[in-house]
C-alpha positions in Angstrom: -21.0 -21.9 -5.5 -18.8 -19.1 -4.9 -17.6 -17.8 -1.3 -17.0 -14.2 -0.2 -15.8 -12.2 3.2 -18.5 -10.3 4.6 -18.1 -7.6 7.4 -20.6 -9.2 10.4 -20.0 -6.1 12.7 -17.8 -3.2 13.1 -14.7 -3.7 14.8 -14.1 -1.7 17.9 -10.5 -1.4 18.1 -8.1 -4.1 16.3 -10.4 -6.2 14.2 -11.2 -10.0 15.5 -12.2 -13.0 13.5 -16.1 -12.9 14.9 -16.2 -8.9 12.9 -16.0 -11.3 9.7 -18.1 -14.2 8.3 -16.9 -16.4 4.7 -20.5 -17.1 2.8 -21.9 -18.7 -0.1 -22.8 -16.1 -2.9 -25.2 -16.6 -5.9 -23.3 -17.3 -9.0 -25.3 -14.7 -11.4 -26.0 -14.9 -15.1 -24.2 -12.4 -17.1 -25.5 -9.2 -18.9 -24.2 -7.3 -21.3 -20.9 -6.1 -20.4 -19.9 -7.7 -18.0 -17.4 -10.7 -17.1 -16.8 -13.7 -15.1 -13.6 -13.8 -13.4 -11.9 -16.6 -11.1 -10.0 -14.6 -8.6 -6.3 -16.0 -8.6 -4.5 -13.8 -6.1 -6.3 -11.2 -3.5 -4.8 -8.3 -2.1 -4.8 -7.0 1.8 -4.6 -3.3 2.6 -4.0 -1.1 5.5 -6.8 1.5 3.9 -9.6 -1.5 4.1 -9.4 -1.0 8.0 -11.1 3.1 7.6 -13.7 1.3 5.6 -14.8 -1.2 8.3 -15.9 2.2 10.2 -19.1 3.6 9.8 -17.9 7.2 9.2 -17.4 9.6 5.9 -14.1 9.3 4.3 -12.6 9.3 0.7 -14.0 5.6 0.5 -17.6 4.4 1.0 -17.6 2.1 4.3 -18.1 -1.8 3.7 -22.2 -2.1 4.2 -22.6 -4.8 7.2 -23.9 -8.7 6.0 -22.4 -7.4 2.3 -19.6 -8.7 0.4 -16.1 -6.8 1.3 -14.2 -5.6 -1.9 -10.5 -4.9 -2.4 -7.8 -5.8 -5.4 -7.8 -9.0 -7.2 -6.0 -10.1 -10.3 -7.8 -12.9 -11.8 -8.9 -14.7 -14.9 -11.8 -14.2 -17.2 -13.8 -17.4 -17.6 -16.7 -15.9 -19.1 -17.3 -13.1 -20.9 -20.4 -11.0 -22.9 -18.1 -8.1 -23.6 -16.3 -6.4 -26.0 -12.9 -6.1 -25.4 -12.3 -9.2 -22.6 -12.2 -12.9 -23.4 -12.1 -16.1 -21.4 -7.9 -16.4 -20.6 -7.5 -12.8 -20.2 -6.0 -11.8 -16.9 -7.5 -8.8 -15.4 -7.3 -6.9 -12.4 -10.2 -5.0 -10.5 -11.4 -4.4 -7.0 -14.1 -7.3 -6.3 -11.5 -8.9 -3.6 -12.1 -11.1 -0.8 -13.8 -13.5 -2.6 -12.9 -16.4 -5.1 -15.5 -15.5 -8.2 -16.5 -12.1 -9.5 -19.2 -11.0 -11.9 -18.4 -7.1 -12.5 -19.0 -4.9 -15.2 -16.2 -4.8 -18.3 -15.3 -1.3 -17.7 -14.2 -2.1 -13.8 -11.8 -5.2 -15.0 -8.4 -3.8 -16.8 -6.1 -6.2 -18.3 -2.5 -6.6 -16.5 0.0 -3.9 -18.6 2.6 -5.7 -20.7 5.8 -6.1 -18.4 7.4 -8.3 -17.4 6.2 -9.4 -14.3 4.2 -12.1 -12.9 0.2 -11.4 -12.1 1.0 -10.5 -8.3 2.9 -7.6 -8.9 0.1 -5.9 -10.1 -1.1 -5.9 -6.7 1.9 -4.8 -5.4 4.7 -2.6 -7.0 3.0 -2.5 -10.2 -0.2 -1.8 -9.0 -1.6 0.6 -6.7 0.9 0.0 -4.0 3.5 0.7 -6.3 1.7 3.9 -8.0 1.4 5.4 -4.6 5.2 5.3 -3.8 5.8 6.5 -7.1 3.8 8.9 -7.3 4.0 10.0 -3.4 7.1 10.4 -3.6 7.9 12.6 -7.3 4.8 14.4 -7.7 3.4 15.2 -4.2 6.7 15.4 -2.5 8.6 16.6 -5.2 11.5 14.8 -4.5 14.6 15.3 -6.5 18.2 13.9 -6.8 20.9 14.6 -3.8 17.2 15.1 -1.9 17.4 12.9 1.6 14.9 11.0 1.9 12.8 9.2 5.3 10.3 6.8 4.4 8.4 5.0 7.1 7.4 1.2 7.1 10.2 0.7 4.4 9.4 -2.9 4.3 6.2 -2.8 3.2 5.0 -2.8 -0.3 4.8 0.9 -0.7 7.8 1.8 1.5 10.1 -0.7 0.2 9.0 0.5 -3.2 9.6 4.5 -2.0 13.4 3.2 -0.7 14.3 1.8 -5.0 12.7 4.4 -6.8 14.6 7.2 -4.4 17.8 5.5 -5.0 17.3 5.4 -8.8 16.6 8.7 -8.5 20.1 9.6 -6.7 18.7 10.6 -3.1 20.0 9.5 0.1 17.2 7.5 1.6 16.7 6.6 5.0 14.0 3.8 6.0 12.3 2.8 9.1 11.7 -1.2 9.5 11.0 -3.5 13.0 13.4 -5.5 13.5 16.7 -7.0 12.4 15.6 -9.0 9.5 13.6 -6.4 8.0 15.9 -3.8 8.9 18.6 -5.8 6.9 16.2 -6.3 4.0 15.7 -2.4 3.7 19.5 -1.9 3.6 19.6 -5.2 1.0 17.2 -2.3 -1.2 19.9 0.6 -1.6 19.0 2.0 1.9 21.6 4.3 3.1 20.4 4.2 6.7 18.0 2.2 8.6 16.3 3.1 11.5 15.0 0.2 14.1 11.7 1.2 15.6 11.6 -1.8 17.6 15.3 -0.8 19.5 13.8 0.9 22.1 16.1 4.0 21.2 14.3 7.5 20.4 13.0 7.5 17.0 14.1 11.3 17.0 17.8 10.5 18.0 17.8 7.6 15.1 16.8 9.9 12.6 18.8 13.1 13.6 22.0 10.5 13.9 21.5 9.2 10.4 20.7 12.6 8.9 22.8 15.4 10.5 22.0 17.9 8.6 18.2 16.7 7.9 15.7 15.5 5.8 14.3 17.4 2.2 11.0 14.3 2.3 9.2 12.2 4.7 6.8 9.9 2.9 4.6 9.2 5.9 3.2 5.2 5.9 2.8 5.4 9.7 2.4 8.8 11.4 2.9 8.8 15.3 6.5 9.1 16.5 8.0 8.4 12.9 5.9 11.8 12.2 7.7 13.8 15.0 10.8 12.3 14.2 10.3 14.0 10.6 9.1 17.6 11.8 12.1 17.4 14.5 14.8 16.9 11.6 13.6 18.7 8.5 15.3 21.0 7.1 13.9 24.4 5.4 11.7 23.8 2.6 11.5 19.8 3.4 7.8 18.4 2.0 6.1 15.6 3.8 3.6 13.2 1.4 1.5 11.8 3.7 0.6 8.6 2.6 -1.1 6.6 5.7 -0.8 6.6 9.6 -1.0 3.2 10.1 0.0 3.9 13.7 -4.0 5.2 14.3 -5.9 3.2 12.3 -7.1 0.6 15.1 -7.2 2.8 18.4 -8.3 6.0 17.0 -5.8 8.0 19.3 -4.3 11.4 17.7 -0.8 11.3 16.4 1.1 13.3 19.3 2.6 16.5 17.2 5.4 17.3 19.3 7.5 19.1 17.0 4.8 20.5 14.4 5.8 24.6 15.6 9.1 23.4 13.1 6.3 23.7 10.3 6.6 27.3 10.9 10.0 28.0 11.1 11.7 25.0 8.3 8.6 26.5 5.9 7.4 22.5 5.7 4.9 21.7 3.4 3.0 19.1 4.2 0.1 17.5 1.3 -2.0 14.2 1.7 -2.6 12.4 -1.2 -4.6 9.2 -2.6 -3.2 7.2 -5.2 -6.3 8.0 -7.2 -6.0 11.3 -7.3 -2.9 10.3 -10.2 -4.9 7.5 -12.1 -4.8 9.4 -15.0 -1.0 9.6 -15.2 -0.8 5.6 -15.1 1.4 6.1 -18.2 3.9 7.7 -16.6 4.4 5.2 -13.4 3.9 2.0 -16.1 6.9 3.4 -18.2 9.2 4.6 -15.4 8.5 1.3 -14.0 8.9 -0.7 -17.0 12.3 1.0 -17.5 14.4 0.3 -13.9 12.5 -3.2 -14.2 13.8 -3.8 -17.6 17.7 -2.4 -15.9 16.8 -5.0 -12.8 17.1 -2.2 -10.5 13.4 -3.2 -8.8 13.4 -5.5 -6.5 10.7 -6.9 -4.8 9.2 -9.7 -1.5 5.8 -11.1 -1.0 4.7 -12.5 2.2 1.8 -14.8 1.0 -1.0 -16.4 2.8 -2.5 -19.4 1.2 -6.2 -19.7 0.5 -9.2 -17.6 0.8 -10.1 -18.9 4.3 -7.1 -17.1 5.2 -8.2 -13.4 4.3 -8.8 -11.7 7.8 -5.9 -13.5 9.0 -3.8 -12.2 6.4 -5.1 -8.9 7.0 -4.5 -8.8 10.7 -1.1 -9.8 9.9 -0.7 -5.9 8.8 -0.8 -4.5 12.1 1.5 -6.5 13.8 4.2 -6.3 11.3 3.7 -10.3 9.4 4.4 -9.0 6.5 7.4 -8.4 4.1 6.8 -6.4 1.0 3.2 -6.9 -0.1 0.9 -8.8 1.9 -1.2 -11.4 -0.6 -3.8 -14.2 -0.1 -3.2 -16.8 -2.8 -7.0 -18.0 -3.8 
């Protein structure tokens, strides 16, 4: 019998265990086209928290009493479709659970690099695409650009720190706490900014950029956010990526410095990582290349077993997590 996480209620506030429930799901026949696949490794997200709310946004909310999806690389143990045989290793978005039956067209075989089958949740998978493509197509960042990226040691910030220092910039990250500030550095980091000091964010950022920032690749919004309108310089572009900061209290992002918009000429874009799908090309070569010159580096903080989901996915708000945040099935 296979097992899946099911949203019970809608969280008000930070999520707790009793907003989830793990249940026994029918283990369907096949049609045509579809697969079977044995989830190996689940992913954890900041984004799945919007979905948990009953509201209109770029995703469709997670239906209460239903199955909750989200990436999963896995293994194809049965197959009535074209295309995908039992072995294959696939990755799709029917998460939080240990077995999938989904359609052929949803399940795409990993890319040939290098790389073991958990990257593809992380730096070579979406996480990964978003920092790349954040940061060079939204932002337009270009070399002897500085660079602030917030929650540098996540999987999409830590990601945004390598691919601006391949690129020649001057990058500065934002990380809590010593070990993950030293981590950053360990990256190519020129600068690292402590949020958990207790010194200004704005008086970090303005120290270790005099003359200002050209990109902020927002993960986090909230202070970090000021911090970037109060030291960009004309013509600076801001990708926002996430605000991480509001995603459990609902509270605006305070926009002390946003009148700087006016006078620096910021442009400021949000973005979705699906809005570039089509260019996958692009991010898989690029990525192929500096992984083939061992210039990527990369850290997984994973939880074992897929009792552990919600607990894994907690962990994101209070800072568990190094790199990308997994649950090992």
């Amino acid at each position: 019998m296979a097992r899946a996480w099911h949203l019970e209620r809608r969280p008000q506030g930070m999520p707790v265990a009793g907003d989830f429930a793990l249940r026994d799901i029918a283990v369907a026949p096949l049609d045509d086209g579809q697969v079977r696949v044995r989830n190996l490794w689940l992913s954890v997200d900041p984004y799945m928290r919007g979905r948990m709310n009953d509201v209109k946004s770029y995703a469709a909310p997670f239906a209460l009493g239903e199955p909750m999806t989200g990436g999963a690389v896995g293994e194809v143990i049965e197959s009535r479709a074209d295309g995908l045989s039992p072995g294959d290793r696939v990755v799709h978005m029917a998460g939080w659970r240990d077995e999938a039956v989904i359609a052929a067209r949803d399940a795409q075989r990993l890319p040939p690099l290098d790389a073991p089958p958990q990257a593809f949740l992380g730096q070579l998978g979406m996480p990964g695409m978003t920092a790349y493509f954040g940061l060079l197509r939204v932002a337009e960042a270009r070399p002897g650009d500085t660079v602030f990226v917030s929650a540098a040691a996540g999987a999409v910030g830590s990601t945004v720190v390598q691919i601006a220092r391949a690129h020649g910039m001057t990058v500065i990250g934002s990380a809590g706490g010593a070990g993950k500030c030293d981590w950053v550095r360990s990256l190519g980091a020129d600068h690292v900014i402590d949020y958990k000091s207790g010194d200004s964010i704005v008086r970090q950022l303005a120290a270790a950029a005099p003359q200002g920032i050209d990109v902020y690749f927002d993960n986090v919004g909230g202070d970090h956010l000021d911090a970037a309108f109060a030291t960009a310089r004309e013509g600076a572009r801001f990708a926002i990526c996430g605000m991480i900061d509001i995603y459990n209290t609902g509270a605006p992002t305070q926009l002390r410095y946003i009148a700087r918009t006016i006078a620096a000429r910021i442009r400021i874009q949000g973005f979705l990582v699906s809005d570039w799908l089509s260019h996958a090309p692009d991010f898989y070569r690029d990525m192929g290349e500096l992984l083939a010159k061992g210039a990527l580096r990369r850290e997984e903080t994973v939880v074992e077993g897929l009792e552990a989901m919600p607990d894994a996915f907690l962990g994101l708000f209070s800072g568990a997590n190094r790199g990308k945040m997994l649950v090992k099935v």
